[in-house]
N, C-alpha and C positions, 0 to 999 in steps of 0.2 A: 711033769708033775705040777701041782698046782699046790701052790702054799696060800692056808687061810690066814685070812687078813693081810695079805700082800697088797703096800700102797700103788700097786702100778697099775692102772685103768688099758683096757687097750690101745690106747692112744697114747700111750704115755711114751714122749720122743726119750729113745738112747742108742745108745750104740753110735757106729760112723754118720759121715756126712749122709750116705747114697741110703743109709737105709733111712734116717731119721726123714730123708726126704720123700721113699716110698711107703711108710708111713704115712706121714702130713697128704698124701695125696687119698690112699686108702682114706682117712677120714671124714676130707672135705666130700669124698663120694658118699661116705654113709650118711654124713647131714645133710647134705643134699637130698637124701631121698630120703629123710625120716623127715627133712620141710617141705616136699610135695606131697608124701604119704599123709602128713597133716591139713596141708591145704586141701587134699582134694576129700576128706573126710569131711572136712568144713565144710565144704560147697556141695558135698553128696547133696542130689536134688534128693525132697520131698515128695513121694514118700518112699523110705528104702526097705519095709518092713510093713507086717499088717496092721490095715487099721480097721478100728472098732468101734460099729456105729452101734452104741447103745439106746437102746430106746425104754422110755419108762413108762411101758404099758404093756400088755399080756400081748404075746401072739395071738396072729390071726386079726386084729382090731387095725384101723386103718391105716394107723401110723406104722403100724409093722408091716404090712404090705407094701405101703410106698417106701421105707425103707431097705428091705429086700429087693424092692426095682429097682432105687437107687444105686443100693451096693453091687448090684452086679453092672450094670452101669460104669460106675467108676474105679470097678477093678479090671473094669476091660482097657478103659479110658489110661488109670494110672498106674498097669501093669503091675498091683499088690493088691493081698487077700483084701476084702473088706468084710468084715463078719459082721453079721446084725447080732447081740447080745441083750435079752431081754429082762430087765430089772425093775419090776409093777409094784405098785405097794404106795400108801399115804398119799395118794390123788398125784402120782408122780414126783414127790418129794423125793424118794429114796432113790431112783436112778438119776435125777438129778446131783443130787448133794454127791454120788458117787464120781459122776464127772468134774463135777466143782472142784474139788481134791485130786484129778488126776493130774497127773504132769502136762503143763501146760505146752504139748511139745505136737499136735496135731494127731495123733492117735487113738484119743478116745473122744470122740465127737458123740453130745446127746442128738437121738431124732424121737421128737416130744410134740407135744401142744401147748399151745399158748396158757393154758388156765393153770400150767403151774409156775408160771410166774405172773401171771396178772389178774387170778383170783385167789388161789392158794397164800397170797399175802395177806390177806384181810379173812380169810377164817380161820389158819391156824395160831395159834397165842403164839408159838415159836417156829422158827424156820431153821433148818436144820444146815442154810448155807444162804451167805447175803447174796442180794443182788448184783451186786458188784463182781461178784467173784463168777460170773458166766456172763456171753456177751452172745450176741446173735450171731450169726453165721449167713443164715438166708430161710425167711419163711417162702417156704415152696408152692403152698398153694394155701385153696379155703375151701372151706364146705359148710351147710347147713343144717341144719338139726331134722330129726324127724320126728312126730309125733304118729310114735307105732302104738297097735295095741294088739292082743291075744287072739284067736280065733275064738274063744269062746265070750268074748264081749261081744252083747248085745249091739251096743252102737255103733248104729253106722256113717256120724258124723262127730267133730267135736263137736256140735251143739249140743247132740243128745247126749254122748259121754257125761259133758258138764252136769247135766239134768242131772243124770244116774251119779254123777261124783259127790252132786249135793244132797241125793237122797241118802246114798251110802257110802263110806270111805274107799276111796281105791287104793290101791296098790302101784309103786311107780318103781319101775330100776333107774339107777344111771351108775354111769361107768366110774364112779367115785364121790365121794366126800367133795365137794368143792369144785366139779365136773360143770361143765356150762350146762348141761343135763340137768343138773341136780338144781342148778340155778334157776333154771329154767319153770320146774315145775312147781317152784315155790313162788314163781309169779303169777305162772299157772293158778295157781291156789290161791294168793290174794288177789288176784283180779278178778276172776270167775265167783267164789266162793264156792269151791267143789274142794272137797275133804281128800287129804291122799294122805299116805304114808310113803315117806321115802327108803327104799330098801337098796343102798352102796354096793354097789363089785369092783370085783379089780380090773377094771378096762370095761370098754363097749363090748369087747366078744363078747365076757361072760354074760353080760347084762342083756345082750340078745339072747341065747342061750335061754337065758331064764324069762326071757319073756317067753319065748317058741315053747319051755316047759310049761306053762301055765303058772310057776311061781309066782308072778306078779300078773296084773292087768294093761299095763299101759308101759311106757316108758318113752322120752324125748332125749335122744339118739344121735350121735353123728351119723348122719344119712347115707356115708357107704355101708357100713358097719349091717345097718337095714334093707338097704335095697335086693340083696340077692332073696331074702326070705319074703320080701314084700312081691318080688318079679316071681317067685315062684309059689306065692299064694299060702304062704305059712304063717305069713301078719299080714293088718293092713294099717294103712298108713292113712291117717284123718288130717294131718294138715303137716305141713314142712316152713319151718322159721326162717327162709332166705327171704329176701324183699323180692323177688320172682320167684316164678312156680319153676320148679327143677325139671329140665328136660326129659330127667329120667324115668317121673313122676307128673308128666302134664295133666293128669286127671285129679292131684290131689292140689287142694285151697292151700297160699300162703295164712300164715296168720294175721297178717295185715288186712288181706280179705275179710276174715270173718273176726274183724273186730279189734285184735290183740295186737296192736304194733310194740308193746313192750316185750313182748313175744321174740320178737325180730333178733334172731345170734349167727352171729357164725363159729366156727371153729378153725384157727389157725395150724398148719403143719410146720414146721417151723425144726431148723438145727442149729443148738448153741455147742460153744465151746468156752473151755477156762478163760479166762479175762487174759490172761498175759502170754494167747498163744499167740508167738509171732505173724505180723503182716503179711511176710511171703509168702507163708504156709496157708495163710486161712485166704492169698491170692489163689493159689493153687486149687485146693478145695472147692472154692466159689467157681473158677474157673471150669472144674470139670462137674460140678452140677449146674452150671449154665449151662453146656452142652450136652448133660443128659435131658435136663427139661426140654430141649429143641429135640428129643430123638422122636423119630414116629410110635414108638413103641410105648414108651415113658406118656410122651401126652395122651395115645387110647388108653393108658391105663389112668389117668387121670380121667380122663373122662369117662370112662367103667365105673371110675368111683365117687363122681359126683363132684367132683373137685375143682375147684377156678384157680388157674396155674397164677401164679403172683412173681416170681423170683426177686423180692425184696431185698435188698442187701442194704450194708449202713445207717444214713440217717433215717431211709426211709422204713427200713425194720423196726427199728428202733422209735421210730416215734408213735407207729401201728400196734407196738405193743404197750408203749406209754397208754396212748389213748385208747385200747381196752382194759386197761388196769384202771385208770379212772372211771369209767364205768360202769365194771363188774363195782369199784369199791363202794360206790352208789349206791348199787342196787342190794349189796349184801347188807348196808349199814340200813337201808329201808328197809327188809325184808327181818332183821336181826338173826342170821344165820350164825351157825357157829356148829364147829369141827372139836370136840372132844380129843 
């Protein structure tokens, strides 16, 4: 029978010499295994549960494809789920800020692009989470922009575009507010003097999408995002922003060619995580997307996608994003862009 509130713990020595002694032994066993039970919970390797590669941009757009390669990839590699979870909206602000606040414990990892944190700080008035509070992880690779346009655009180069942009306003997508796209075609626009209108989506998918519908005329693109409608004849592409012409596009002009080297972008693929996720864990991490990027699989699809594999980690990430945040902040404060 058991009586409540009875001061006597299981442990609690009475009785004879031989039992208080079979006792004391009973419970050095049980501490004993409730302090390896602990230790080895402690030391459980990384990762013992699934993890969550969020990305802050609409499926189907580049970053969610190379994320999807990745996580399968590194749930082969580290034997747990890795689920891609897509969270688009405010030029990437809002799946960021959503990782910024997660538990700094390695399971919710952003896979982004660099311009929302090294342009996205100089157009919106507020940021919905500091700098501080997210840290690189490893920018994976780069790519360069495309200058698509409609089939039903007359021109067949940008020279003559330009002509037509100055006669008449065009119409431009990009994949967001504050998008190196969006950046792009407001240089576009003061350097040339060709009139556009810029017309925001949520990621490059849709902003392909809506070019391929004839919604808009033009748009300056990350260059996978375009290339499969450009190789199957559904746009074309007048010139591409890398300082070489793209292997994948050897018939189409850099912009440096014809004229524009202020034109000249890339686009960062890049995974951050909370500032104060531990070192082992983001060793880990780094460790099995190093040897996803060496997979045969991983680099054709990097290069399917126009992409220049980088695997930047530490100071060297970190200062590659410094120095496009200087920049973009250049070029927004010349241009006087601003994000409502």
């Amino acid at each position: 029978m058991t009586t409540t509130g009875s001061p006597y713990t299981p442990c609690t020595f009475f009785g004879g010499t031989r039992r208080r002694l079979a006792i004391a032994a009973a419970c050095a066993a049980l501490a004993l295994g409730a302090t390896a039970t602990g230790a080895f919970a402690a030391d459980a390797p990384y990762p013992t549960k699934p993890v969550k590669f969020l990305t802050n941009f609409p499926a189907g757009g580049p970053i969610d494809i190379l994320a999807r390669a990745l996580a399968d990839a590194l749930q082969k590699d580290l034997k747990q789920p890795f689920i891609v979870d897509n969270r688009p909206g405010a030029g990437g602000n809002i799946g960021a800020d959503f990782v910024a606040k997660a538990p700094a414990d390695g399971y919710t990892v952003l896979m982004g692009i660099d311009s929302t944190f090294t342009i996205n700080p100089h157009l919106y008035a507020s940021m919905p989470f500091a700098a501080k509070d997210l840290k690189p992880l490893m920018i994976f690779s780069s790519s360069g922009l495309a200058f698509g346009v409609a089939q039903g655009v007359k021109a067949k180069t940008l020279p003559e575009f330009i002509a037509q942009a100055k006669a008449e306003p065009a119409t431009f997508s990009s994949a967001g507010n504050g998008s190196p796209g969006h950046i792009a075609a407001e240089i576009f626009a003061s350097e040339t003097g060709a009139k556009i209108t810029h017309v925001p989506y949520k990621g490059n998918a849709p902003a392909v999408l809506a070019l391929m519908g004839d919604e808009v005329q033009a748009g300056i693109l990350a260059t996978p995002g375009l290339l499969p409608q450009i190789q199957a004849g559904k746009l074309r592409a007048l010139a591409v922003t890398g300082k070489q012409r793209s292997p994948l596009l050897p018939q189409v002009p850099t912009v440096g060619e014809l004229g524009l080297k202020g034109l000249e972008f890339e686009v960062l693929y890049l995974a951050m995580v909370p500032a104060a996720t531990p070192e082992p864990v983001m060793q880990t991490l780094r460790g099995s997307l190093q040897k996803a990027l060496a997979l045969p699989e991983i680099k054709s699809r990097l290069s399917s996608l126009d992409m220049v594999p980088l695997g930047e980690t530490g100071s060297a990430a970190s200062e590659h994003l410094a120095a496009s945040q200087a920049r973009y902040g250049r070029i927004v404060k010349a241009t006087g862009m601003k994000v409502d």
